[in-house]
PASEBA-958139 format. One record per residue (C-alpha): residue in one letter; x, y, z. Coordinates in steps of 0.1 Angstrom, whole numbers, padded with zeros to 4 digits, always signed. Example, Ala and Ser with C-alpha at 12.3 -4.5 7.8 and 13.67 -1.06 7.14 Angstrom:
<torfis>
a+0123-0045+0078
s+0137-0011+0071
</torfis>
This chain:
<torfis>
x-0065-0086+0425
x-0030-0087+0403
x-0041-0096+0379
x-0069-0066+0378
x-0042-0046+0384
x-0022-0060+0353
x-0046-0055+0331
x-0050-0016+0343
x-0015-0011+0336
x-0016-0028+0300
x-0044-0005+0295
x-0027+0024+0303
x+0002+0015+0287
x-0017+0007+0253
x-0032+0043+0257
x-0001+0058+0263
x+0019+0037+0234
x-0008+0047+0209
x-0006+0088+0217
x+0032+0082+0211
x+0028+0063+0179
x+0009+0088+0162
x+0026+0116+0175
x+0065+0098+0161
x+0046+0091+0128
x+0038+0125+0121
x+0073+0137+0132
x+0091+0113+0110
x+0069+0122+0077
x+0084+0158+0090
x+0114+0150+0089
x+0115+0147+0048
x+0104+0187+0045
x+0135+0212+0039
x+0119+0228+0067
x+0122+0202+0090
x+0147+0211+0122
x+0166+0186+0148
x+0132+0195+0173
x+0115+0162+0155
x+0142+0139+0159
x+0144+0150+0196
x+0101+0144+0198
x+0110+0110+0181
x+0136+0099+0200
x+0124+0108+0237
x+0088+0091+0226
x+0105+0057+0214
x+0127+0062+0249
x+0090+0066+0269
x+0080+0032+0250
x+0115+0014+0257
x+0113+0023+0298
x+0073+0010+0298
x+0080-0022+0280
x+0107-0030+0307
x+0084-0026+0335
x+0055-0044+0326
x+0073-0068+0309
x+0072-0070+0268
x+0106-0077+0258
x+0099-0077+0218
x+0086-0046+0219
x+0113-0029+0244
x+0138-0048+0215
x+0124-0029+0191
x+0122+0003+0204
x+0157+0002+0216
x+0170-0002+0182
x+0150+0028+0174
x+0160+0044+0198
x+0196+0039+0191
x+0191+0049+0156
x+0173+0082+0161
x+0205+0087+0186
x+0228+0086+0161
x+0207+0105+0133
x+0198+0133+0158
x+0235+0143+0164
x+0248+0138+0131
x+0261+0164+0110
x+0280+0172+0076
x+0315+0173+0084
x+0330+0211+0090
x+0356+0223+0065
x+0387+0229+0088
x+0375+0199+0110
x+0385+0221+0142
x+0356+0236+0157
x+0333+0214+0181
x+0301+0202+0166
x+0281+0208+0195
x+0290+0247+0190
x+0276+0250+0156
x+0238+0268+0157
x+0206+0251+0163
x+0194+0269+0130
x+0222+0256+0110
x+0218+0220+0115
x+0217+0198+0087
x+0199+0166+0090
x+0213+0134+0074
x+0181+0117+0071
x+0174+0094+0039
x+0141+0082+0024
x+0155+0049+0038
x+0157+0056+0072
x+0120+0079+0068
x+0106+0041+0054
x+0124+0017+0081
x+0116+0041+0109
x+0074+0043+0093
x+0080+0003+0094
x+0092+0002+0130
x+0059+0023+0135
x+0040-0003+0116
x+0057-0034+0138
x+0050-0019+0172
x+0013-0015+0163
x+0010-0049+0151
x+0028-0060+0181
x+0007-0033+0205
x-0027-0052+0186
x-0015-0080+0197
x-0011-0075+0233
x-0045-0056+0232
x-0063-0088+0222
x-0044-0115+0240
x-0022-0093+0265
x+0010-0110+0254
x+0030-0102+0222
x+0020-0129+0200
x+0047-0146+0172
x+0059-0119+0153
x+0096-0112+0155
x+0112-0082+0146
x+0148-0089+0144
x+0149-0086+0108
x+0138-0052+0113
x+0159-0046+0146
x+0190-0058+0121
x+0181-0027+0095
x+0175-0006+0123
x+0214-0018+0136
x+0233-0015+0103
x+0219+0021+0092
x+0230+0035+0127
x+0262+0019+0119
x+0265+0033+0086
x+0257+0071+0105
x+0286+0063+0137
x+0310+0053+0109
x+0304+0086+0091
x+0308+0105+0119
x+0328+0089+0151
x+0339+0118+0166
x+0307+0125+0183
x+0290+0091+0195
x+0311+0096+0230
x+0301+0131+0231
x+0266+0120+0226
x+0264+0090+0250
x+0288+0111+0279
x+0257+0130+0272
x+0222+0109+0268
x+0217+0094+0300
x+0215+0126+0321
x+0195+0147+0294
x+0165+0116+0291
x+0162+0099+0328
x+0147+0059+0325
x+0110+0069+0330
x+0077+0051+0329
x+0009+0081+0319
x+0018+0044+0336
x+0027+0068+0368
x-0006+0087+0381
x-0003+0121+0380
x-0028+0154+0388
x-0044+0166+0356
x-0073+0189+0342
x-0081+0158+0317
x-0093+0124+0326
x-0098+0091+0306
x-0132+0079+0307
x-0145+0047+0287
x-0165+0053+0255
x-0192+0023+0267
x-0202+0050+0299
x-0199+0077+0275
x-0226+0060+0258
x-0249+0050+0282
x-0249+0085+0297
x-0257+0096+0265
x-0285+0077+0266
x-0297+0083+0299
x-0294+0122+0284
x-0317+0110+0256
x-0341+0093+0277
x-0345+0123+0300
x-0354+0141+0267
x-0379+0122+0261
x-0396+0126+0297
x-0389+0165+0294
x-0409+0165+0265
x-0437+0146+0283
x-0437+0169+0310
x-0436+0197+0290
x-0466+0184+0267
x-0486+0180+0302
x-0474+0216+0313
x-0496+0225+0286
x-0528+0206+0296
x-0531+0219+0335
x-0532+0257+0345
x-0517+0253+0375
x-0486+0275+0381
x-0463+0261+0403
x-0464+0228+0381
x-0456+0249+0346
x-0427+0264+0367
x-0414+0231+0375
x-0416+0218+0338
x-0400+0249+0327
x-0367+0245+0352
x-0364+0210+0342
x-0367+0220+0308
x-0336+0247+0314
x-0318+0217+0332
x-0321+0191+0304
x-0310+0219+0280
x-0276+0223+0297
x-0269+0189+0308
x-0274+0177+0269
x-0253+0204+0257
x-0230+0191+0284
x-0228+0154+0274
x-0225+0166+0240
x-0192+0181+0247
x-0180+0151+0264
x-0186+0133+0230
x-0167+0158+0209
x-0139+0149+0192
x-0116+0169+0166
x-0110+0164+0131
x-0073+0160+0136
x-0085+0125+0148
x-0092+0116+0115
x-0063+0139+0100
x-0038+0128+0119
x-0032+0096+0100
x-0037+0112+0065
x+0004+0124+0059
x+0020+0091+0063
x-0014+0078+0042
x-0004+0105+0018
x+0033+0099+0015
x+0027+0062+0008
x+0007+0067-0025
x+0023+0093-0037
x+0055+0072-0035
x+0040+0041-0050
x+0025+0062-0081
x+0058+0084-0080
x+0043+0115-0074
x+0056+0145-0049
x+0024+0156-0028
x+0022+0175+0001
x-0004+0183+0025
x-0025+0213+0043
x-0049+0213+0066
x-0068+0239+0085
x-0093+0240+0108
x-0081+0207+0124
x-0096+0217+0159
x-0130+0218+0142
x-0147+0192+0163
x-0181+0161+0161
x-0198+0137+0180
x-0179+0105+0176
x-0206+0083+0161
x-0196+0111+0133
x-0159+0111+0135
x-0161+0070+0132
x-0187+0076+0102
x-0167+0097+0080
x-0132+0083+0086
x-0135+0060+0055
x-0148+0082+0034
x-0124+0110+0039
x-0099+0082+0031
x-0107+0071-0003
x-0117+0108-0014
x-0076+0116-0006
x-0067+0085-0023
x-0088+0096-0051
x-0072+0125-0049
x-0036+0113-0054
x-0045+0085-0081
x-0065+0106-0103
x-0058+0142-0092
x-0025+0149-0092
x-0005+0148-0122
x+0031+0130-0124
x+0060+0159-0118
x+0065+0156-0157
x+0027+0161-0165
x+0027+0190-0143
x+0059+0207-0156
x+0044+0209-0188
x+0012+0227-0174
x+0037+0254-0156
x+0028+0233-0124
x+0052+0230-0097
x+0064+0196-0095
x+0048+0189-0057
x+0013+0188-0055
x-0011+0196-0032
x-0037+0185-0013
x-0057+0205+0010
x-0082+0195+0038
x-0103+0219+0056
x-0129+0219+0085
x-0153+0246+0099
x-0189+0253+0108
x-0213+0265+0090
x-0257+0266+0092
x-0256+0250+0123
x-0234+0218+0098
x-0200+0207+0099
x-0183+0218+0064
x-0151+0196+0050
x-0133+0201+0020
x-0112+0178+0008
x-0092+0187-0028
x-0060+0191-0050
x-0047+0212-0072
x-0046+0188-0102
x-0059+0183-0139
x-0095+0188-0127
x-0124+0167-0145
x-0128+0166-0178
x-0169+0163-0181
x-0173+0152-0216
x-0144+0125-0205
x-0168+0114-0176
x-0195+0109-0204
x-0175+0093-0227
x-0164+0068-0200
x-0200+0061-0184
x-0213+0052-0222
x-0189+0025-0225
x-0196+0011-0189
x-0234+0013-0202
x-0240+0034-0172
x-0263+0059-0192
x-0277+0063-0227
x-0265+0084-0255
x-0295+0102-0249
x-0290+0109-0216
x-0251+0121-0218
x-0262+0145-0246
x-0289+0164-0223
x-0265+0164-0192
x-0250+0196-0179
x-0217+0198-0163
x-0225+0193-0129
x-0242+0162-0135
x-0213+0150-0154
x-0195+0156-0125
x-0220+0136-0106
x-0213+0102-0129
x-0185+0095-0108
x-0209+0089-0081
x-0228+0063-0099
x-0219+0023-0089
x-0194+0011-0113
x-0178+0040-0124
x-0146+0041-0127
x-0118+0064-0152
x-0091+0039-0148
x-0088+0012-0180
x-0068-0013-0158
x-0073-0024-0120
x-0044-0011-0101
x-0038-0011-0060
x-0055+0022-0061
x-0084+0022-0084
x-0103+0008-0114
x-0126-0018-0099
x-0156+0005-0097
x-0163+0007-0063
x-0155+0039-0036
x-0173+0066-0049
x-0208+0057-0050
x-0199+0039-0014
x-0186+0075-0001
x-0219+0092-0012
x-0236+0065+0002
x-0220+0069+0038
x-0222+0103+0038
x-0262+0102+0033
x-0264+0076+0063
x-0256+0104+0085
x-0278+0127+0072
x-0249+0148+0050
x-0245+0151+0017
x-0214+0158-0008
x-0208+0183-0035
x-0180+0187-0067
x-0163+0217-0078
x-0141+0210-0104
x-0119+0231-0131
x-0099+0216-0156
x-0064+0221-0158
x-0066+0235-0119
x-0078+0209-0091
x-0108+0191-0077
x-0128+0200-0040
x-0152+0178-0022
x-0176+0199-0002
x-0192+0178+0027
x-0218+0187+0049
x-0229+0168+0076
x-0248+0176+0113
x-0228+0177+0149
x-0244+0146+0155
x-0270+0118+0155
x-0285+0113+0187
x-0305+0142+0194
x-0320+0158+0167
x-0340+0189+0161
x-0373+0176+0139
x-0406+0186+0124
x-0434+0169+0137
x-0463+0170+0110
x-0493+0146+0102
x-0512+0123+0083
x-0538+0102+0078
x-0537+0102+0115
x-0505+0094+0124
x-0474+0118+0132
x-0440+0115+0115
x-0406+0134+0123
x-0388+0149+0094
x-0353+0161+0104
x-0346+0199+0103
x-0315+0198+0084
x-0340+0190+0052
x-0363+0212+0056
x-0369+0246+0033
x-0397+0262+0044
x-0435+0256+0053
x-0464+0266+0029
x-0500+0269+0044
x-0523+0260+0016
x-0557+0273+0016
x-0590+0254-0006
x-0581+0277-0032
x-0546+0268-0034
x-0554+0235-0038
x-0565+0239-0070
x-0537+0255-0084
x-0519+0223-0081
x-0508+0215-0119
x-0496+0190-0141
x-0462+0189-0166
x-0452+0159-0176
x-0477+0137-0154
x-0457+0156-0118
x-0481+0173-0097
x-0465+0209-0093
x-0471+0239-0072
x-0454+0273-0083
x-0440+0286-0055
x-0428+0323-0061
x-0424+0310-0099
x-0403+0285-0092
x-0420+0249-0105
x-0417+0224-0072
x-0423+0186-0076
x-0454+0177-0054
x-0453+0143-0031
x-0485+0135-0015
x-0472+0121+0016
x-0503+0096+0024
x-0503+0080-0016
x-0464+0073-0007
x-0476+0057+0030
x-0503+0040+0011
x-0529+0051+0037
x-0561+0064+0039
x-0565+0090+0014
x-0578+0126+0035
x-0564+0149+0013
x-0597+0159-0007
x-0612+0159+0023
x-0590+0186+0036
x-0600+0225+0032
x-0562+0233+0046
x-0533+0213+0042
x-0499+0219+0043
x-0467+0221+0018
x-0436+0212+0036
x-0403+0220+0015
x-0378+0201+0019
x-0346+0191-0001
x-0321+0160-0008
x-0299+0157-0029
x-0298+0184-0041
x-0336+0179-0058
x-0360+0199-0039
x-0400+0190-0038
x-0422+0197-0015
x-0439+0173+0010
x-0482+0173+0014
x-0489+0166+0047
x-0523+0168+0065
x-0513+0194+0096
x-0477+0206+0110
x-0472+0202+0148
x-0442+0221+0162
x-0404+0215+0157
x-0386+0192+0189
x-0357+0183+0198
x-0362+0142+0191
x-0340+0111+0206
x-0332+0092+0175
x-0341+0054+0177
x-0325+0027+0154
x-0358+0005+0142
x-0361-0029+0148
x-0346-0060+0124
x-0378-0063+0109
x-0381-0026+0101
x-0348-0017+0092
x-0350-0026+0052
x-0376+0000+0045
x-0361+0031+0031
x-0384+0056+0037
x-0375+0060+0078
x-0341+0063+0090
x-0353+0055+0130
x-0379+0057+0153
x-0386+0087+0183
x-0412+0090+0209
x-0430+0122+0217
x-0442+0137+0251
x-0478+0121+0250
x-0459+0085+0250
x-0468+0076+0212
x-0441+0067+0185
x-0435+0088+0158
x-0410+0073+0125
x-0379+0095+0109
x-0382+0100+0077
x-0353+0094+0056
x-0358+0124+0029
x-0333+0110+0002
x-0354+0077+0006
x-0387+0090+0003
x-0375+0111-0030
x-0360+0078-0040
x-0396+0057-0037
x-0413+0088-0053
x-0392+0093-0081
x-0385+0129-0076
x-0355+0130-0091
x-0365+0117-0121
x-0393+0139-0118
x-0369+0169-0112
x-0350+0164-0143
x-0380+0168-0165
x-0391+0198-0151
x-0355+0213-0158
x-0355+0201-0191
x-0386+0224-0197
x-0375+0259-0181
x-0354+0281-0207
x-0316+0292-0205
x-0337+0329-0193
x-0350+0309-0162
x-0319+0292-0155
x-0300+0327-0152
x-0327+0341-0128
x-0328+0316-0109
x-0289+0318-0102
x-0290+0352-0096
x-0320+0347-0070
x-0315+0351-0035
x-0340+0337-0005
x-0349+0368+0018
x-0372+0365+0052
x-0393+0396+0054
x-0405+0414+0084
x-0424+0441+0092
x-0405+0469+0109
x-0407+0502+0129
x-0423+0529+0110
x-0446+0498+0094
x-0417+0499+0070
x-0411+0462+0048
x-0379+0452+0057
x-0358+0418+0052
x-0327+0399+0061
x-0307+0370+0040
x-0320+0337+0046
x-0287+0324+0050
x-0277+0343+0083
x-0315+0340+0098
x-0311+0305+0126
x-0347+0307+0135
x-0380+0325+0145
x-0392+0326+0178
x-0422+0337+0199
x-0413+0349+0237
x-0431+0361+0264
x-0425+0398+0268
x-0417+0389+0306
x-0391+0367+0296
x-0368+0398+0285
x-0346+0413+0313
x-0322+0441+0311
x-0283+0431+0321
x-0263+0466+0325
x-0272+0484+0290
x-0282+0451+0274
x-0315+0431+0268
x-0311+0395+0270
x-0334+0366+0270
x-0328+0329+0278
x-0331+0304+0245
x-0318+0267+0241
x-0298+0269+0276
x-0280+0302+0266
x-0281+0339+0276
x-0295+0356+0239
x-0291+0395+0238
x-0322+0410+0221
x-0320+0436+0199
x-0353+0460+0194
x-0356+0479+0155
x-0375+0506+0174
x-0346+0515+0197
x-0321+0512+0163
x-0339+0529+0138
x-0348+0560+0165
x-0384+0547+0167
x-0381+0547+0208
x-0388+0516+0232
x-0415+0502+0213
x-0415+0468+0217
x-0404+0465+0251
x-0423+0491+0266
x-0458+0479+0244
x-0483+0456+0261
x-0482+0427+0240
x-0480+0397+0254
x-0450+0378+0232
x-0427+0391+0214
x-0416+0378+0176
x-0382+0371+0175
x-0356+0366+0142
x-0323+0348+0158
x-0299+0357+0133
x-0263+0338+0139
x-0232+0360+0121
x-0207+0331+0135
x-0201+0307+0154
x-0199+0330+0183
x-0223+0356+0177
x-0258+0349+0178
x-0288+0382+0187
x-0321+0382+0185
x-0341+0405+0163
x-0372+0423+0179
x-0397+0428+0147
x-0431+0436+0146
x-0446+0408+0120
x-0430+0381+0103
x-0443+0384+0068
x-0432+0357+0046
x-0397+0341+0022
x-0395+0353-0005
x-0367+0338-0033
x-0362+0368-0063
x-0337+0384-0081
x-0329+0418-0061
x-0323+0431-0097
x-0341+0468-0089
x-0321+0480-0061
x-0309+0516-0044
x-0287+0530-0020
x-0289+0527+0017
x-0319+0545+0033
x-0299+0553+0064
x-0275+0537+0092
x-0281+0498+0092
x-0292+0494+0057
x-0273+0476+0030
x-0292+0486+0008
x-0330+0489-0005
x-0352+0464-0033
x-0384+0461-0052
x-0395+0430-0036
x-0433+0418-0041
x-0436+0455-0061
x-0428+0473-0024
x-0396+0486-0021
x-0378+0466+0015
x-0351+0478+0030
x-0324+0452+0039
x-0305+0451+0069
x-0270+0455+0075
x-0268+0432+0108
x-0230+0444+0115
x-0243+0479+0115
x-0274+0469+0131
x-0255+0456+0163
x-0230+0483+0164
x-0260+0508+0163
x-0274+0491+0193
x-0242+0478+0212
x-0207+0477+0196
x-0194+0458+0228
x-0210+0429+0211
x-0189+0430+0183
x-0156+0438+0202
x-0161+0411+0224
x-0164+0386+0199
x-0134+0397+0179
x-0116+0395+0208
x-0124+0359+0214
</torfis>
């Protein structure tokens, strides 16, 4: 029973000793800003005191050694000033806002070691639960003589100080047990919960699918509470798995500092959105590539203080890191504000690596210049340094990032900086996915890939072409790469047997092509499955799910599949072919979802702010106070009728249809309504280059789309129209 108890309380103490660690090593790589006050030498100091008092009870006398003599020496920084003029009036009288630090970049660099030595020493005792062999006394010894070298330059106030010290900081001991809204729990039960979660999913689903089969009432009742249940409980767990960025971010300054003092550059550091928060399968995914992308930063980003003189640059560079949501996705830049990349360098480079043809560099736009960093082997530096030059990181990031289903842009300008957009999902576990078919067998393709879904009819089938031996479908004049899903499978060929198939568009890697599948089944929410050994060297799945009728259904892995078909290859050729008049169109196109409104009016919305269409029984809207709401994914939805809006009356809600179509548009993260329309109509992706003024209240404005003119919606408007409480309780929050 002790010794149960002994290893609780060396594993509350490592859990404590960590939280301070980080927390001292962001306040000493303060404490070199001009900004910088006494506040983070207090922070520092009462932290190393915490670690000092622990180590004494449990006991680790190395590490209370250690912190001691930090201790002593933030002691004696903390209350040392430049001597006053007349040397009459008391220090301790001077301002808090006046105080003048007497910190070196030798005591910043022996403190950052004495974090260093405690971690080591705090690995140690993780592992083995004793300190292990390292000794610190040549450290303790620095620590000694530079507090010496502060006491002799100012003696008058070490009495003051130590009078002083004992009664401010008490000897204390998160080993204590307190009352707290936060508890520990271990990650391991995290995890099996979480799979629990997922396997209750998976009989939701089942129950659900049987719901379906049997008419009697009481039983679909059932299946629909449990389905409300599940909802909320995994959106629950969820939350317990979140962590924030800043768990990643934290570590980045003293990272930061490091390199720029080894390449003898000045760099400094911003973050936003550090509260931004994902799963921790995610978190653990993306801390090494966030890593190297800073380090690439600093090495080739920022310029030396000289360099950047000379540009009119200030002589401190920065980088910037910032998190936030966006499409459902986690967004993350990471970037500088340094000489950019030079695209016909990037060329010039990759032809002597023979990492692409003459041929190839001389047809290649900027962007995929860009992209040549990304390639294996790649590398700008001549000479292999502690940073860079062996030709490896890059194509590793890009690599890690598509593991998790994200993906990673450049934006580059010369002479002004570099940013690396990522994109990547909340999480793994539980995905939404399209369930589609063929050749009798179902698949799950994740919804962060997909585009849209084309029904193609006998005749459309025949208007599949061919340019440059790729099968091609022109989808609103746009030329998409065709994969026949069952040629790729290598299974039983039912296409030409098929009067209907359908086009699912999807997208990775940037290339998009669309999928031929025999039927699509419904999007679910899916448990990922890892596949087994034998499995898990095919790249055209990324896991395994099983549906509601019991049957296994394989992910695919998109960027794979393009990968064995050769779409990107493919993709290439077809750009080659479309004029510099195509290329501006198609930038200036933008993807609209069209609807049919009150009045019978054509009427559309941006793709980009439209989440996702739904079908609900009419029944299922009630009326809270002066709202309409419906319950969707686990969450109260208010509902939104055109009618009512555009002065059209109650239609919807007082007609006798049955279901009711739905468009869930999402402004933010903390505004989602749904839409009330009559008929969804189809996407459309044109240039709205014949436009006119607004029609009335909650238009933007109107467009010649499909040779109708469609008015499109102003949803801001829209919402205030119908309820401006909305919108003022959202600001608000």
């Amino acid at each position: 029973m002790e010794l149960a108890e002994n290893d609780d309380d060396i594993e509350a103490f490592l859990l404590e000793s960590y939280e301070n660690l980080d927390r001292i090593e962001r306040d000493i790589i303060n404490l070199e800003k001009a900004s910088s006050s006494g506040e983070a030498l207090v922070r520092i100091y009462r932290s190393l005191h915490t670690l000092k008092g622990n180590c004494g009870f449990l006991p680790f006398p190395k590490l209370e050694s250690l912190a001691h003599a930090g201790e002593s020496l933030l002691s004696s920084l903390r209350e040392s000033t430049p001597h006053q003029p007349d040397g009459d009036a008391p220090r301790r009288s001077r301002p808090k806002g006046e105080r003048k630090l007497a910190v070196t970049p030798q005591i910043v660099s022996t403190l950052l070691q004495t974090v260093d030595s405690i971690r080591q020493i705090l690995s140690q005792i993780k592992a083995t639960k004793l300190e292990g062999d390292n000794d610190p006394s040549a450290l303790i010894a620095t620590l000694t003589r530079l507090q010496e070298e502060i006491e002799q330059s100012t003696p008058s106030q070490q009495s003051e100080f130590v009078e002083s010290r004992d009664s401010e900081l008490p000897e204390t001991s998160a080993l204590s047990v307190s009352e707290s809204s936060h508890i520990r729990v271990n990650v391991s039960l995290l995890d099996r919960v979480m799979n629990l979660v997922g396997e209750l999913v998976l009989v939701r689903n089942q129950a659900l699918g049987f719901s379906d089969r049997f008419q009697d009432t009481a039983f679909v009742a059932t299946c629909q509470h449990l389905n409300l249940i599940t909802a909320q409980l995994q959106e629950g767990v969820m939350k317990t798995r979140l962590q924030p960025v800043s768990t990643i971010w934290q570590k980045f300054p003293r990272v930061i500092r490091d390199l720029a003092s080894a390449s003898g550059k000045q760099v400094q550091v911003e973050m936003e959105g550090v509260d931004t928060e994902l799963d921790k399968t995610i978190v653990e995914a993306i801390k090494d590539p966030l890593t190297h992308l800073v380090r690439n930063c600093i090495d080739h980003g920022i310029e030396l203080p000289a360099e950047r003189i000379a540009c009119g640059k200030s002589t401190v560079g920065r980088i910037f890191l910032r998190a936030f949501y966006e499409s459902g996705k986690v967004n993350i830049e990471v970037g500088d504000d340094g000489r950019g990349l030079d695209p016909e360098r990037l060329k010039e480079r990759s032809l002597q690596l023979g990492l692409v043809s003459a041929i190839q560099a001389a047809t290649m736009n900027e962007s995929e210049a860009m992209n040549l960093i990304f390639l294996p082997g790649f590398s700008t530096s001549e000479r292999v340094t502690n940073l860079s030059g062996r030709g490896v990181g890059m194509d590793i990031v890009k690599s890690n990032i598509e593991k998790i289903n994200g993906s990673i842009e450049i934006h580059s300008q010369q002479g002004q900086g570099t940013t690396f957009k990522l994109k990547i999902p909340l999480t793994l576990t539980i995905i939404p996915a399209l369930i589609v078919a063929s050749g009798g067998d179902r698949y799950a393709i994740p919804q962060t890939s997909l585009q849209e879904l084309v029904r193609l009819e006998a005749e459309a089938l025949n208007s599949i072409e061919m340019l440059y031996d790729v099968p091609v479908y022109r989808l609103r004049g746009e030329l998409v790469p065709i994969v026949y899903f069952n040629q790729v499978l290598q299974i039983e060929d039912r296409v030409t047997n098929s009067e209907t198939l359908s086009l699912v568009i999807v997208q990775a890697e940037n290339c998009r092509f669309g999928l031929l599948v025999d039927t699509i089944e419904d999007i679910l929410d899916i448990v990922v499955k890892p596949l087994g050994k034998q499995l898990q060297a095919l790249s055209l799945f990324a896991g395994a799910t099983i549906l509601g009728d019991g049957r296994v259904a394989l992910i695919v892995d998109v960027a794979g599949l393009a990968n064995r078909a050769g779409i990107i290859t493919k993709q290439k050729q077809l750009l080659s072919s479309d004029t510099e008049t195509n290329i501006q169109n198609q930038v200036e196109r933008q993807q609209i979802l069209l609807f049919q409104g009150p009045q019978n009016t054509p009427m559309g919305i941006p793709l980009t702010i439209a989440f996702r269409l739904e079908e609900v029984p009419r029944s299922a809207v009630e009326k809270v106070g002066n709202q309409y709401v419906v319950q969707s994914y686990g969450k109260i939805l208010p509902v939104i009728d055109l009618h009512t809006v555009f002065g059209d009356g109650e239609g919807a809600f007082a007609s006798e249809a049955e279901t009711l179509a739905l468009v869930i548009v999402s402004l933010h993260s903390e505004l989602s309504v749904g839409l009330v329309v009559d008929d969804i109509l189809d996407i459309v992706d044109e240039p709205l280059t014949i436009t006119g003024i607004p029609s009335r209240p909650g238009v933007l404005l109107s467009a010649v789309i499909q040779g109708k003119i469609t008015e499109i919606l102003d949803i801001d408007t829209v919402i205030q129209i119908s309820n401006p409480y909305l919108l003022q309780t959202t600001s608000r929050g």
